[in-house]
C-alpha positions in Angstrom: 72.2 22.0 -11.0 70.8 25.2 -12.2 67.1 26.1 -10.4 64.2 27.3 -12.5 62.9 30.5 -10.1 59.1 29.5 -11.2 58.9 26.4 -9.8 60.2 24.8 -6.3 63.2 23.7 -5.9 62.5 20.5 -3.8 60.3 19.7 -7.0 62.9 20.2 -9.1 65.3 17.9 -6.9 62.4 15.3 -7.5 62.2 15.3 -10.6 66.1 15.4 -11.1 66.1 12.2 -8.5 63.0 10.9 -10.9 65.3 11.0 -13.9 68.4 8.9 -12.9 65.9 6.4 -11.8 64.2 5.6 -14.8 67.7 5.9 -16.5 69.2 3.4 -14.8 71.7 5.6 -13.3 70.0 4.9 -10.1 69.0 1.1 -9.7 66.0 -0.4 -8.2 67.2 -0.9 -4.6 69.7 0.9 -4.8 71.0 3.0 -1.9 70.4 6.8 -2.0 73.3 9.1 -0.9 72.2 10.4 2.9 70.1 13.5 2.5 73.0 16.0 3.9 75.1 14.6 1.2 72.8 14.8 -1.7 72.0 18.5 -0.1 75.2 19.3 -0.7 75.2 17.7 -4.3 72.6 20.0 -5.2 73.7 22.8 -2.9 70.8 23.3 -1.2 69.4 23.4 2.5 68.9 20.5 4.4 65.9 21.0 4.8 64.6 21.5 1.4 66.7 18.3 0.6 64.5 16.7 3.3 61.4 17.7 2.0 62.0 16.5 -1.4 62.8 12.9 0.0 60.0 12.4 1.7 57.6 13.5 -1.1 59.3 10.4 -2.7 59.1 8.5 0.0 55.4 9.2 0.1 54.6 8.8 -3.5 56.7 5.1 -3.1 59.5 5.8 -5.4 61.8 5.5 -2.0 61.9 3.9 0.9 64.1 4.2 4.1 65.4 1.7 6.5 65.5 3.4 9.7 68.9 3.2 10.8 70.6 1.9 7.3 69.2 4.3 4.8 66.6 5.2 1.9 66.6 2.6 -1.2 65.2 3.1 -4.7 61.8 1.1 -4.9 62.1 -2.4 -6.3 58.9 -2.4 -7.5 58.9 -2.5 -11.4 55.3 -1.1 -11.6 55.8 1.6 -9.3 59.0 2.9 -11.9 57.5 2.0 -15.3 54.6 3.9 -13.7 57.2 6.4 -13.2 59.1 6.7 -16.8 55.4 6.8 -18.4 54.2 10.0 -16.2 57.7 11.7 -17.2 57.1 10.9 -20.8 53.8 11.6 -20.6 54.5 15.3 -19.2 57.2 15.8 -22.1 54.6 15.2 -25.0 52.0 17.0 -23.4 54.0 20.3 -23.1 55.7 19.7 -26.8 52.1 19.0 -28.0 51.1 22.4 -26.5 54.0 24.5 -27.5 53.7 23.0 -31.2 49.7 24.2 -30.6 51.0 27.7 -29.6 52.8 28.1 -33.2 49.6 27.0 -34.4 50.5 23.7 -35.7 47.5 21.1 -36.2 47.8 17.6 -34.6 48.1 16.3 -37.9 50.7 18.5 -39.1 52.4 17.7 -35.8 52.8 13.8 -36.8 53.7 14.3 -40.0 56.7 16.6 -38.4 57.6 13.6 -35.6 57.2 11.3 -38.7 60.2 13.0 -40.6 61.7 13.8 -37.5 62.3 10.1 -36.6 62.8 8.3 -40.2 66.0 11.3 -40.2 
């Protein structure tokens, strides 16, 4: 995985977790790879890996088993709650950066209009 320099990486490793989640490509209850080994999927520290899991922990998208291991929630709110933030974050900053050019909301539908009947 390549790291954006601007934001952190254990963030980044969230939101990279985040995404095979609400793509199916990690299932609810599912069992997480231990943290040294997803560390070394994403070749970073440990410690950073370690970070990143519990921020997920603490925001309920995980949850660990002391002694067995860490889980994807089950809880179907908690990861529609999930995909909807992620969405939500997308639109916002293609809203902006269609703003920037100086496009009007209007002119911005009737773009994502033609853009989906395509």
């Amino acid at each position: 995985m390549k790291f954006d320099h601007t934001t952190p990486i254990y963030l980044q490793i969230m939101d990279e977790i985040k995404k095979e989640i609400v793509t199916g490509a990690l299932t609810p209850g599912g069992r997480l790879d231990s943290v040294r080994a997803l560390s070394e999927k994403f070749e970073v520290n440990l410690n950073t890996m370690q970070r990143a899991c519990s921020e997920l922990e603490r925001q309920g998208i995980i949850f660990t088993q002391r002694g067995i291991g860490s889980f994807v929630s089950e809880d179907a709110a908690v990861i529609a709650g999930l995909k909807e933030a992620m969405s939500a974050k997308f639109i916002t900053g293609f809203i902006g950066g269609m703003e920037s050019l100086g496009y009007s909301k209007t002119e911005i539908c009737e773009m994502l209009r033609k853009a989906l009947e395509s």
